[in-house]
C-alpha positions, 0 to 999 in steps of 0.5 A, spaced: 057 329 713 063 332 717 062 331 725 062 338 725 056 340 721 052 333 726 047 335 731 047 342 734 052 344 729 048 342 724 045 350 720 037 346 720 038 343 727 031 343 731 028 348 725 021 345 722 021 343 714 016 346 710 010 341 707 013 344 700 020 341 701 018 335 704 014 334 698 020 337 693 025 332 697 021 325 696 019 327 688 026 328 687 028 321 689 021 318 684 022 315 677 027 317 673 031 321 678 032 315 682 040 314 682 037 306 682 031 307 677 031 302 672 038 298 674 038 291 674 043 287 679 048 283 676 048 276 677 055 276 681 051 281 686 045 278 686 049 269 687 052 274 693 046 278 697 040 271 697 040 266 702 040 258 699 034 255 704 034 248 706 027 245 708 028 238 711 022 233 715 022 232 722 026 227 721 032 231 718 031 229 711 031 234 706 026 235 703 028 241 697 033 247 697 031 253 694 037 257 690 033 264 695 029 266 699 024 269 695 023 262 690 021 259 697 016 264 699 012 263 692 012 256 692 011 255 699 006 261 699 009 262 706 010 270 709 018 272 709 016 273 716 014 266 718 020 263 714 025 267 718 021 267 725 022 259 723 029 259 722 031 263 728 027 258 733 029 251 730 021 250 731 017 245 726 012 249 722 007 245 719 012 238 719 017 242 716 023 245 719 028 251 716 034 253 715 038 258 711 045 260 709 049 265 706 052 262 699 
């Protein structure tokens, strides 16, 4: 959107959208009408938006690598939440420490 249509500018600004349109807006966006609906990322795009995840002892030896985040929450049975709480800390969870990077 152009800067002179943002804000005050903007013909909708401040006025109240009705049930109808809002209910019309997030139907379009469903299924098949979604942009996204049924694409599969590619290998490349998926190999450049996972995070490889290290799992070392207390005593800083490797316990396993997990190619991304998501193999590790299923394994692990961990919440993402949890692993990344850990990782920002460097805290040890359960004699285990995490760290995670970008490939």
């Amino acid at each position: 959107m152009s800067k002179s249509k943002t804000g005050s500018l903007n013909p909708m600004y401040k006025k109240p959208k009705s049930k109808e349109f809002i209910e019309h807006m997030l139907k379009d966006k469903k299924g098949t009408n979604n942009p996204k609906y049924e694409k599969k990322k590619s290998k490349e795009t998926l190999a450049k938006i996972s995070k490889e995840l290290y799992v070392y002892d207390t005593n800083n030896k490797l316990i396993i690598k997990y190619i991304s985040m998501s193999e590790a929450i299923k394994e692990l049975k961990i919440a993402h939440g949890t692993i990344l709480k850990y990782i920002d800390t460097d805290i040890v969870y359960k004699n285990k420490l995490f760290y995670s990077y970008q490939k």
